[in-house]
Kinemage of the C-alpha trace (Angstrom):
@kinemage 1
@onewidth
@group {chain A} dominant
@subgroup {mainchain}
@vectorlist {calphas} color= white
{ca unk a 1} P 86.281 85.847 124.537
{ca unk a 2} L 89.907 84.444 123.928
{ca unk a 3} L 92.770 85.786 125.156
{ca unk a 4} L 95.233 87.106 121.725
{ca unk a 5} L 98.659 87.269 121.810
{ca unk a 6} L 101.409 88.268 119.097
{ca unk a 7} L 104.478 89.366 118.206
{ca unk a 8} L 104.124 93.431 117.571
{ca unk a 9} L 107.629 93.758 116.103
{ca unk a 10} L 109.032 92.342 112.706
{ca unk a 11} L 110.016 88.636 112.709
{ca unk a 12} L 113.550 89.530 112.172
{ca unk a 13} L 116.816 89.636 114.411
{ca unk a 14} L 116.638 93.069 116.012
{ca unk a 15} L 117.302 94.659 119.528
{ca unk a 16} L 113.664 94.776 121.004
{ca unk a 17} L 110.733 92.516 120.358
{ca unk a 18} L 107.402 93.327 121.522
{ca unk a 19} L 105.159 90.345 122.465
{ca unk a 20} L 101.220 92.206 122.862
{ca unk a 21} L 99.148 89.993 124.743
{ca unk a 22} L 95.240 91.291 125.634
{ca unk a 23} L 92.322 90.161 126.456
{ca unk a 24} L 90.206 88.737 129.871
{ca unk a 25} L 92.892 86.362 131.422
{ca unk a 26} L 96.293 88.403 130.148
{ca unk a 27} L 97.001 88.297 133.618
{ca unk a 28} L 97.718 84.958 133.429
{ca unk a 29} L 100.878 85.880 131.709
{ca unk a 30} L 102.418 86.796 134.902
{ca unk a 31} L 101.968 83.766 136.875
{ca unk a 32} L 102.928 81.659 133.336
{ca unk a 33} L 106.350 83.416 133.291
{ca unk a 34} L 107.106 83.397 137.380
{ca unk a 35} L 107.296 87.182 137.422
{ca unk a 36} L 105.354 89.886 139.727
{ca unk a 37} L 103.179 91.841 137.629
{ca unk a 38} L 104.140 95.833 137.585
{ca unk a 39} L 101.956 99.254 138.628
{ca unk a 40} L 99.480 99.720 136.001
{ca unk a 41} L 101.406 101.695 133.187
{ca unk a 42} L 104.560 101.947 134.558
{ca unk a 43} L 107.201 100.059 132.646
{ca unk a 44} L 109.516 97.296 134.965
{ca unk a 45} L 112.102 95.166 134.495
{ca unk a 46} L 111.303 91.699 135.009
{ca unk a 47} L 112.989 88.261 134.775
{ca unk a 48} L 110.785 85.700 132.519
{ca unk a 49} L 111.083 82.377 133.435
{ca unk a 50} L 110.282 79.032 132.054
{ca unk a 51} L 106.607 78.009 133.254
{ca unk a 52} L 108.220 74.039 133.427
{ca unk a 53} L 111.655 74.450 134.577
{ca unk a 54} L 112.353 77.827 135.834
{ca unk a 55} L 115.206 78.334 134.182
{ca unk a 56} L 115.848 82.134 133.440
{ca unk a 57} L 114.736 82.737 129.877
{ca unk a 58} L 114.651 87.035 129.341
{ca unk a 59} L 115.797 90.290 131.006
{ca unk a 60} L 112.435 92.324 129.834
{ca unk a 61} L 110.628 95.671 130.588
{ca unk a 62} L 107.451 94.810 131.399
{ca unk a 63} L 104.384 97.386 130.657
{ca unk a 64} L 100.633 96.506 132.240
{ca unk a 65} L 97.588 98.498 130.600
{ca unk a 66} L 94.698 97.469 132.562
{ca unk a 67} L 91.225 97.477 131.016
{ca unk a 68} L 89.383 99.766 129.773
{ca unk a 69} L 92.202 102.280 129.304
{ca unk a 70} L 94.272 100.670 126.822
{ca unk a 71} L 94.387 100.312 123.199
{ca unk a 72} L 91.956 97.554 122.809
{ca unk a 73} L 89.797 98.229 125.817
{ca unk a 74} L 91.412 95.157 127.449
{ca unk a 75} L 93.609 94.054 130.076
{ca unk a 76} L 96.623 94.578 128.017
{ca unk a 77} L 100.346 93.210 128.780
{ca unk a 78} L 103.534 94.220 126.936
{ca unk a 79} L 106.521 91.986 126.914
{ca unk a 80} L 109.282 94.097 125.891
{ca unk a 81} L 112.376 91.264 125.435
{ca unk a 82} L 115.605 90.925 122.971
{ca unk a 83} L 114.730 90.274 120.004
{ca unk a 84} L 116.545 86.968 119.406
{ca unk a 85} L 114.643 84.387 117.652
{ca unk a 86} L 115.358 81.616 120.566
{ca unk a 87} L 113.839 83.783 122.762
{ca unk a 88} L 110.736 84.488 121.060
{ca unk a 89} L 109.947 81.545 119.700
{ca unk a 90} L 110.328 80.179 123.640
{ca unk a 91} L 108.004 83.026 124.963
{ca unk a 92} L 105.090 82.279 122.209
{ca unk a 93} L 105.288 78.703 122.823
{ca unk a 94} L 104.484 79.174 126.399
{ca unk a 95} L 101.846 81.250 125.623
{ca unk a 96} L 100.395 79.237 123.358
{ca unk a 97} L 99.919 76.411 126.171
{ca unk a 98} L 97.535 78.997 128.506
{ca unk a 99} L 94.093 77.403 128.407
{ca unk a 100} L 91.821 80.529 126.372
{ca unk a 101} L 95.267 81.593 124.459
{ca unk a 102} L 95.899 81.854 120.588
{ca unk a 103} L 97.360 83.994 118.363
{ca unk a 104} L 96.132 87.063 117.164
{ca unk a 105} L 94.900 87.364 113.508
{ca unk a 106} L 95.626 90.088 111.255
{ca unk a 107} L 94.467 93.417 112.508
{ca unk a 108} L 93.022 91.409 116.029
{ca unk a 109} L 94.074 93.978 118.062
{ca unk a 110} L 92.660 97.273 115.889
{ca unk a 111} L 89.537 95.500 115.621
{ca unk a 112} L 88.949 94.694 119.477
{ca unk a 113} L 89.587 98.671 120.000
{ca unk a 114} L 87.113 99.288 117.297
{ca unk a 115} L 84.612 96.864 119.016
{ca unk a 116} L 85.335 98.223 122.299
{ca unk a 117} L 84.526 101.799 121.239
{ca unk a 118} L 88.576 102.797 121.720
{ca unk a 119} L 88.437 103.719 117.895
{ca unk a 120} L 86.234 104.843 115.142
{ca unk a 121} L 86.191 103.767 111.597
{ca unk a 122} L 88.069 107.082 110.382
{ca unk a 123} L 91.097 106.307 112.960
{ca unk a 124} L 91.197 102.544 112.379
{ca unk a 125} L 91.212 103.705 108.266
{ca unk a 126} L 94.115 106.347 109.499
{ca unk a 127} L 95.955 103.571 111.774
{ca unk a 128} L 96.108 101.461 108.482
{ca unk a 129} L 97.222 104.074 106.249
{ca unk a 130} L 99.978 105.460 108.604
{ca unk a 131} L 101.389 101.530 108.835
{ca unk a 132} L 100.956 101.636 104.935
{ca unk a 133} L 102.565 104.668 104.267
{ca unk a 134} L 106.148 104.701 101.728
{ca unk a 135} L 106.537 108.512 102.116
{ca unk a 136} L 106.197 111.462 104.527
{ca unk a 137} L 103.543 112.755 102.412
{ca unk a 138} L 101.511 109.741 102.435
{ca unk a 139} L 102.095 109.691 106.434
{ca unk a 140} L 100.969 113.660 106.652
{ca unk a 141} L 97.580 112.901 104.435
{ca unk a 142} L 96.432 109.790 106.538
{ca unk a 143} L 96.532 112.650 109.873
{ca unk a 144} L 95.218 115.244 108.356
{ca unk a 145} L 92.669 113.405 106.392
{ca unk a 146} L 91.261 112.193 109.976
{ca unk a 147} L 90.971 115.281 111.314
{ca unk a 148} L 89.901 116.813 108.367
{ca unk a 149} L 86.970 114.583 107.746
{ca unk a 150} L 86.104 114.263 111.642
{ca unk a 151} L 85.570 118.609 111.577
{ca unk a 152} L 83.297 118.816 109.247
{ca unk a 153} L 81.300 115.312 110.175
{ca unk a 154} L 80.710 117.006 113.513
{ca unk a 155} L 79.433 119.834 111.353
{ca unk a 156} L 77.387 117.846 109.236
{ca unk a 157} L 75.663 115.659 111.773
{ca unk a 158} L 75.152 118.947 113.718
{ca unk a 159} L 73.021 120.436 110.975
{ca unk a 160} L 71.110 116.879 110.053
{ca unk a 161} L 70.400 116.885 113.971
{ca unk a 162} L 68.815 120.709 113.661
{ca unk a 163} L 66.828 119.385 110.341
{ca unk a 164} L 65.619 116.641 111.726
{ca unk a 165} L 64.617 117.900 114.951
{ca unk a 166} L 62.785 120.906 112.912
{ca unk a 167} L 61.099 118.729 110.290
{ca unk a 168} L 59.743 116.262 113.416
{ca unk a 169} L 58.124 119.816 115.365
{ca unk a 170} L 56.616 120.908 112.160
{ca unk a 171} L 54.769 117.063 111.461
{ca unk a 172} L 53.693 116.765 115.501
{ca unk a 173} L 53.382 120.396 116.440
{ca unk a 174} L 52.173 122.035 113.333
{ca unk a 175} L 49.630 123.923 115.461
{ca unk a 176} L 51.865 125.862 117.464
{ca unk a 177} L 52.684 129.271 116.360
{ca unk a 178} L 56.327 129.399 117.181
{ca unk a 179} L 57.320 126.309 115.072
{ca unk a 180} L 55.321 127.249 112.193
{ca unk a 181} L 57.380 130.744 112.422
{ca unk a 182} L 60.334 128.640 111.561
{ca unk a 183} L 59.063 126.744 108.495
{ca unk a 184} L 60.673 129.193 106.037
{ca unk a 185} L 62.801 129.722 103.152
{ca unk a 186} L 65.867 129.569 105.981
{ca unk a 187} L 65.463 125.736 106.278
{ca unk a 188} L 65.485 124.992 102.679
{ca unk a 189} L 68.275 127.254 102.293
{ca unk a 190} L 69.978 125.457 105.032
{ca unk a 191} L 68.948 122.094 103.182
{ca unk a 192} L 70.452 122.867 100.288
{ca unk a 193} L 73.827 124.025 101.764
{ca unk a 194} L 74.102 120.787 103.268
{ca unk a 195} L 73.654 119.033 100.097
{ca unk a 196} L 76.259 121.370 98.455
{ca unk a 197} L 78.793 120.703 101.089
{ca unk a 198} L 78.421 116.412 101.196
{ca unk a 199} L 78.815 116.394 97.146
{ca unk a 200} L 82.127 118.387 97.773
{ca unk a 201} L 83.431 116.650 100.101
{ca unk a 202} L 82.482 113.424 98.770
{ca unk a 203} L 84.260 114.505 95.388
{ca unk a 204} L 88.316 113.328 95.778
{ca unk a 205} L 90.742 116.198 94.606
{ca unk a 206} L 92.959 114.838 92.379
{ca unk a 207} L 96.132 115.655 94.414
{ca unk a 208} L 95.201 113.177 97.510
{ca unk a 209} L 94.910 110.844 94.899
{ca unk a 210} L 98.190 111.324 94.145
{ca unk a 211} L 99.736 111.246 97.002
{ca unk a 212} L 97.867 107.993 97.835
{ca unk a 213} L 98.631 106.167 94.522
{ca unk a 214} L 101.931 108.216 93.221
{ca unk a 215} L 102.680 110.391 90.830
{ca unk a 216} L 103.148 108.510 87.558
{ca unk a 217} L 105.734 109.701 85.145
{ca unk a 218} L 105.967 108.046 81.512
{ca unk a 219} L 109.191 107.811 80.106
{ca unk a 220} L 108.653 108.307 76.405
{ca unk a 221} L 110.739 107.842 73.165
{ca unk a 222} L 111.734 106.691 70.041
{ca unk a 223} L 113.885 102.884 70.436
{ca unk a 224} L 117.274 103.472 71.741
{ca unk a 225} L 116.087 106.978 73.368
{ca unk a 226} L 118.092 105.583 76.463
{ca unk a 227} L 114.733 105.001 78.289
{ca unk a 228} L 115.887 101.990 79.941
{ca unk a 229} L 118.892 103.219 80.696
{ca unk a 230} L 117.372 105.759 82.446
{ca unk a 231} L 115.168 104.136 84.453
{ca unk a 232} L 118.047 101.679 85.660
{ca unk a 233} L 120.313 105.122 86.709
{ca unk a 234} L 117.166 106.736 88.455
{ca unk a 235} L 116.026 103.342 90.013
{ca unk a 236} L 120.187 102.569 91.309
{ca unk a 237} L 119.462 98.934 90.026
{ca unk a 238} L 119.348 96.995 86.650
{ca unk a 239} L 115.163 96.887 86.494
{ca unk a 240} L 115.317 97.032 82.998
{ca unk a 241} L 117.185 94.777 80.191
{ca unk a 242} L 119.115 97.453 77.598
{ca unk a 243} L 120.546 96.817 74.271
{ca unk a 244} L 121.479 98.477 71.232
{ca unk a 245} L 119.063 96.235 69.204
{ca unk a 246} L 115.265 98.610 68.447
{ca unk a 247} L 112.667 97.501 70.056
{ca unk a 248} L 113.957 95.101 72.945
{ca unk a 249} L 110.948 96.563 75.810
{ca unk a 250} L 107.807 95.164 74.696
{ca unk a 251} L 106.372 95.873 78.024
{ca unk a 252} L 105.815 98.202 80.496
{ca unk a 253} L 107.591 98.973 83.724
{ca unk a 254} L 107.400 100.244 87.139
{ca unk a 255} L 109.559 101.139 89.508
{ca unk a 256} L 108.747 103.364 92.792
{ca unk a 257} L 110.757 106.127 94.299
{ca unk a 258} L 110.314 108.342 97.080
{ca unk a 259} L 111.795 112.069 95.758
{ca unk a 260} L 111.590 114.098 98.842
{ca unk a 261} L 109.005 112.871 100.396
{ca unk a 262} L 106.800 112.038 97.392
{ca unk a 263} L 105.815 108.749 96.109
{ca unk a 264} L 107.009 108.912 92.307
{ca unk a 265} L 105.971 105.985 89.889
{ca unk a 266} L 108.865 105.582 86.834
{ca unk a 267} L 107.011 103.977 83.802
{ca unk a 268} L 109.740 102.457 81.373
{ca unk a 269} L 107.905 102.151 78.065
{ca unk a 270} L 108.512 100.525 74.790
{ca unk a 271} L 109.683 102.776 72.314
{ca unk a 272} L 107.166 104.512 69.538
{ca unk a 273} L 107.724 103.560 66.113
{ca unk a 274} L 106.055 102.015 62.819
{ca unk a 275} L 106.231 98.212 63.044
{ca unk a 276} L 104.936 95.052 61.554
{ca unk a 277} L 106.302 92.720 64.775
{ca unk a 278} L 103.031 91.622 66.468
{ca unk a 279} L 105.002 92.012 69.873
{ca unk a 280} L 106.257 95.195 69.627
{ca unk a 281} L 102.533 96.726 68.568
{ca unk a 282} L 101.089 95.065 71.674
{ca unk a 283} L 103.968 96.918 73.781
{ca unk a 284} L 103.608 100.227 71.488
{ca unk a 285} L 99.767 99.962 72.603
{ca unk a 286} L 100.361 99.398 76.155
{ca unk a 287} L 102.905 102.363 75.716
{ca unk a 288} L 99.888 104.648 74.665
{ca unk a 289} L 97.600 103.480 77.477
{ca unk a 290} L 100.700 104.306 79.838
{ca unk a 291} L 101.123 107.625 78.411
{ca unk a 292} L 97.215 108.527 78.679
{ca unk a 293} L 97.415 107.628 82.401
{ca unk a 294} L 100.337 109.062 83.494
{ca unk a 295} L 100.892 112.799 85.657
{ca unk a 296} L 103.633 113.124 83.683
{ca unk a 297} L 104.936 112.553 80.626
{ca unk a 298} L 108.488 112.760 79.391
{ca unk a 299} L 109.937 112.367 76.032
{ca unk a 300} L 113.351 111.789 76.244
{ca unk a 301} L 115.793 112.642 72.731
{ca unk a 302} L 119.383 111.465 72.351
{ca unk a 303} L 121.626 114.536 72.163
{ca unk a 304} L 122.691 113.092 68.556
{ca unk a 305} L 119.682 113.569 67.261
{ca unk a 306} L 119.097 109.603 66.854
{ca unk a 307} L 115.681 109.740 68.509
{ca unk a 308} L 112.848 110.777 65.547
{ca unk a 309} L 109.771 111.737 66.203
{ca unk a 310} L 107.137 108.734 65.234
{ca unk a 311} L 104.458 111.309 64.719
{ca unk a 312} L 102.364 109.403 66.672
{ca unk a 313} L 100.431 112.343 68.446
{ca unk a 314} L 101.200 111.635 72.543
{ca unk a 315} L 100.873 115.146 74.195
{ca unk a 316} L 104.542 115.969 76.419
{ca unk a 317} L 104.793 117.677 79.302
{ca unk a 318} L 108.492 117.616 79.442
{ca unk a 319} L 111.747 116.953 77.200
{ca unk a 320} L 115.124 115.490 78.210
{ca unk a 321} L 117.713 114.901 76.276
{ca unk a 322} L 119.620 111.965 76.924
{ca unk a 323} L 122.968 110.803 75.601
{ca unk a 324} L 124.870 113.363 77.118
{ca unk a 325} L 128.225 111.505 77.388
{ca unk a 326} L 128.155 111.767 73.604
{ca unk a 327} L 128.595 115.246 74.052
{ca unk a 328} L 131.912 115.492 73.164
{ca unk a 329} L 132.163 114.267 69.435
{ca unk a 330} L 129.016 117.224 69.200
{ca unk a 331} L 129.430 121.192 69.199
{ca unk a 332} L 126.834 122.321 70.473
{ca unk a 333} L 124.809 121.159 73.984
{ca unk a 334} L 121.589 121.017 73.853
{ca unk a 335} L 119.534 124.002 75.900
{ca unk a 336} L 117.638 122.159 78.494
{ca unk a 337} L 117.364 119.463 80.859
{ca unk a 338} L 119.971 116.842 79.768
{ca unk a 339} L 121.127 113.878 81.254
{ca unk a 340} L 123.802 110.792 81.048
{ca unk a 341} L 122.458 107.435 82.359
{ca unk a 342} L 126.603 105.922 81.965
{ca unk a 343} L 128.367 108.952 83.493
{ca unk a 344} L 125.352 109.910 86.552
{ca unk a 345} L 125.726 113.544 84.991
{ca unk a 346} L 122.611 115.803 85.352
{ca unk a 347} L 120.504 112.908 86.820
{ca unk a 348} L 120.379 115.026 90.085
{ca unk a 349} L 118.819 118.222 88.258
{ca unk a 350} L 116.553 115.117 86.668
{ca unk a 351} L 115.925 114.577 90.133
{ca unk a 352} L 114.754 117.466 91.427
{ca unk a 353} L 112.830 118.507 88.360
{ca unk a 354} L 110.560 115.005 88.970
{ca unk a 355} L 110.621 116.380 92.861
{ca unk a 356} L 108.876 119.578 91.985
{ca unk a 357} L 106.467 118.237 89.631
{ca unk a 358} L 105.177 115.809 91.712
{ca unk a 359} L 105.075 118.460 94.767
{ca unk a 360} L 102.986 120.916 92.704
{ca unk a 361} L 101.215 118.118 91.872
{ca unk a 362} L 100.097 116.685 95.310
{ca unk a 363} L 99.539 120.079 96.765
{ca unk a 364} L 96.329 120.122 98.309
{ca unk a 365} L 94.501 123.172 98.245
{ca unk a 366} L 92.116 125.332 101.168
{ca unk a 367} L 88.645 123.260 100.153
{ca unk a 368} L 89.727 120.431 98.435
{ca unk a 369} L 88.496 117.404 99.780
{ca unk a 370} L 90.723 115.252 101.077
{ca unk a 371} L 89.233 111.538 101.023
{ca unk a 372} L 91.674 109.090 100.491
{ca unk a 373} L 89.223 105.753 100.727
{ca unk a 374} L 86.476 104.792 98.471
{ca unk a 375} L 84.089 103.735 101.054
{ca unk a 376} L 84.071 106.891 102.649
{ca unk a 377} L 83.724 108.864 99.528
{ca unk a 378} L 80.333 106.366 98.905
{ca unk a 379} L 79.226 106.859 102.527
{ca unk a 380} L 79.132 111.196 101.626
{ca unk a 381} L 77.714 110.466 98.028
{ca unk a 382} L 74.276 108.425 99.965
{ca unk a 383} L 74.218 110.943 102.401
{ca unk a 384} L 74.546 114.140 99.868
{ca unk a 385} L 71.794 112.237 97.235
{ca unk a 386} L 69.783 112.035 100.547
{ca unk a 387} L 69.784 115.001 101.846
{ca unk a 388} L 69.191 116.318 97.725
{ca unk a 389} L 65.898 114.130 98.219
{ca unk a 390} L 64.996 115.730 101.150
{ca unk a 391} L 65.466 119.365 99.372
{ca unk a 392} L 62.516 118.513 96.708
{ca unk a 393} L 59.904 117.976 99.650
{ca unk a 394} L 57.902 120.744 100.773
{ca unk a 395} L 55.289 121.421 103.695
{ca unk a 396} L 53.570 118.780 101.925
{ca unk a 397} L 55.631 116.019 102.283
{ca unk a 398} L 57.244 116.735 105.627
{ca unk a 399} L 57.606 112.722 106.425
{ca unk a 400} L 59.331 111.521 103.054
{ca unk a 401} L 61.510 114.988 103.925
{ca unk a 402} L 62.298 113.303 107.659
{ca unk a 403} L 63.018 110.058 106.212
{ca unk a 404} L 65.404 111.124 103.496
{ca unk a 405} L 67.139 113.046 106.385
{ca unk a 406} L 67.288 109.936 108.570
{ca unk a 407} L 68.731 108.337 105.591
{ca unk a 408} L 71.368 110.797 105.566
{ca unk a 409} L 71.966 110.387 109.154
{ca unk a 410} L 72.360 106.794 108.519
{ca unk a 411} L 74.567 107.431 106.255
{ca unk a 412} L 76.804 109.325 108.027
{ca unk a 413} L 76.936 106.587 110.865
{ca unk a 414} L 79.425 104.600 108.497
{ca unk a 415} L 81.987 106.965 109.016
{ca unk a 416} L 81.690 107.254 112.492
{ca unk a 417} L 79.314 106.581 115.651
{ca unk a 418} L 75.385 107.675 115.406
{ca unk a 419} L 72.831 109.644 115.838
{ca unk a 420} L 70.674 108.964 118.700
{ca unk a 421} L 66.782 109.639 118.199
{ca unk a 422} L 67.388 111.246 121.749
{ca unk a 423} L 69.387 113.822 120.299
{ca unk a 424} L 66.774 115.058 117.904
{ca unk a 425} L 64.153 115.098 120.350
{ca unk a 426} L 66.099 117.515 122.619
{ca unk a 427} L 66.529 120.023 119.571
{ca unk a 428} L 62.440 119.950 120.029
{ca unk a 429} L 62.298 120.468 123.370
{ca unk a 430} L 65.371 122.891 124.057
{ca unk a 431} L 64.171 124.996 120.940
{ca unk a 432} L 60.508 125.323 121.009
{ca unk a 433} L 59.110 124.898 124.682
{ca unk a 434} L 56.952 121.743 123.817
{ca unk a 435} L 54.913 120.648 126.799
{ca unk a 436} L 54.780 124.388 128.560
């Protein structure tokens, strides 16, 4: 097997670049770059040094993770140097003349701990979600979705192991009085609770979702509601092109926030109206598509009163009234949220309304699931139709019930690890004496 090496840090100027080097000869490194290799994890300062000339190239803290207890499962070396460019670029060009060297592909090093048995599926899926992750509570959901799924796999493949291993006694030991005392309703109940638990688990609760993807808020109105405008003030940059001229967003627009911790999705929309452009309908309609998919939608309405309602029958979950600059030439302020996109005022209460919604919104309640990938959601659906399968077999059919329950099993081994035939034989033998 090669020998991978990259750079761990960004590309960038910065004060520290990792170089990551692992695999059978990453030894070698130490001879390549004239310096004495340090105690096995226990960090050193080392001088790197030309492999031609031996000309001083790097002042670095050196870090040695010998095989298998490292991150890969490898002979791992760390090659902690300043993160100049020159320096770099002089480091991976002498590592790139090593005989058995080249660099590491995307994910290399995640996927030689997951073939080395360092990681699972569930915390390679975690790893990439955590690296992924825009907000805290997209960071706090990758964690706790681990763990969460890992607690009640042990649970399931627990009770699939005690199935199994009871189904197999009653097919090759029928004739023994103490298994047969066992075949009762208890193990179909058992079956069925199974069953019950994989379909709700394998069924995503709308607020992971959420926190995954974002929560989408609509910004709705008549033309010159100010929903550009908007968007611009909440986004701190000119995303959108405003005018006083109806109708100038034909399409729709996106632009992500993090509100205290919370992914947030601001969708600028065209505004809702009768018209004969051909344009303008096809932005109208994306509009309405927009609004049907959206957590949230808000119709905003100019404080003058300039913003009609186009009767066009898009429920609201919230109103804002916009304009609010105008205020003075009016005599009477509008009761409610209300907001100025030219003079910043009220955009913080905006703020912190959008905040809250999307909080309430991504709160995750005791028993939701809390699947976050598709696969593993498809994994829990085979193993719950499975184990449903296995439900509909009676004393009858006790091998098409074993085989939907190794199905299961196997099902289950896509998330993580896998059941050993070993293990169900030992819930025959510990449980019912075989062989006395």
């Amino acid at each position: 097997m090669d020998t991978i090496y990259a750079l761990s840090t960004g590309p960038s100027v910065s004060g520290v670049a990792v170089i990551r080097v692992s695999g059978p000869d990453a030894r070698s490194v130490a001879s390549l770059l004239r310096f004495d290799l340090p105690p096995p994890r226990r960090a050193a300062v080392r001088v790197l040094r030309d492999p031609d000339t031996g000309e001083h190239v790097d002042d670095a803290l050196v870090l040695f993770f010998p095989g298998p207890r490292s991150f890969t499962g490898e002979d791992i070396i760390e090659l902690q140097v300043h993160g100049s460019r020159a320096i770099v670029r002089a480091l991976l060009h002498a590592l790139a003349a090593l005989p058995g060297y080249r660099p590491a592909d995307a994910g290399e090093f995640t996927r030689r701990s997951f073939l080395n048995g360092k990681m699972d599926l569930l915390d390679v899926e975690a790893l990439g979600d955590v690296l992924q992750a825009e907000t805290r509570a997209q960071a706090r959901l990758a964690a706790s979705s681990r763990h969460w799924l890992r607690e009640r796999i042990a649970y399931w493949r627990e009770s699939l192991i005690e199935l199994r291993g009871l189904t197999e006694a009653l097919i090759d030991f029928s004739d023994e009085d103490d298994v047969l005392r066992h075949f009762d309703s208890n193990l179909q109940q058992s079956v069925l609770e199974l069953r019950d638990s994989l379909y709700k688990a394998g069924t995503p609760a709308p607020a992971a979702e959420i926190i995954r993807d974002g929560f989408r808020v609509a910004l709705l109105g008549a033309p010159n509601a100010g929903k550009s405008s908007l968007l611009n003030a909440l986004a701190r940059r000119d995303v959108a092109i405003t005018s006083e001229i109806a109708g100038t967003t034909r399409d729709v627009l996106e632009v992500h926030l993090d509100l205290d911790g919370h992914a947030v999705i601001l969708i600028d929309t065209a505004g809702l109206r009768e018209t004969e452009d051909r344009l303008e309908r096809e932005g109208i309609a994306r509009t309405r598509r927009a609004a049907s998919s959206a957590d949230l939608r808000v119709w905003l309405e100019p404080v003058d009163g300039s913003g009609t309602d186009p009767g066009m029958q898009i429920d609201i979950d919230l109103v804002v009234f916009t304009k609010l600059d105008l205020i003075d030439s009016l005599t009477k302020r509008p009761i409610g949220l209300a907001v100025s996109a030219q003079s910043g005022e009220g955009l913080d209460t905006l703020f912190a309304a959008l905040g809250e919604k999307a909080k309430m919104a991504s709160w995750i309640r005791d028993g939701d699931s809390m699947l976050v990938h598709e696969r593993q959601r498809l994994a829990l659906l085979d193993a719950a139709i499975a184990v449903e399968m296995a439900a509909g077999y009676g004393a009858e059919a006790l091998e098409l019930r074993a085989e939907a329950l190794r199905h299961a099993s196997l099902a289950l081994d896509r998330l993580i690890g896998r059941i050993e035939p070993d293990q169900v034989l030992d819930v025959v033998f510990r449980r019912f004496c075989i062989g006395k």
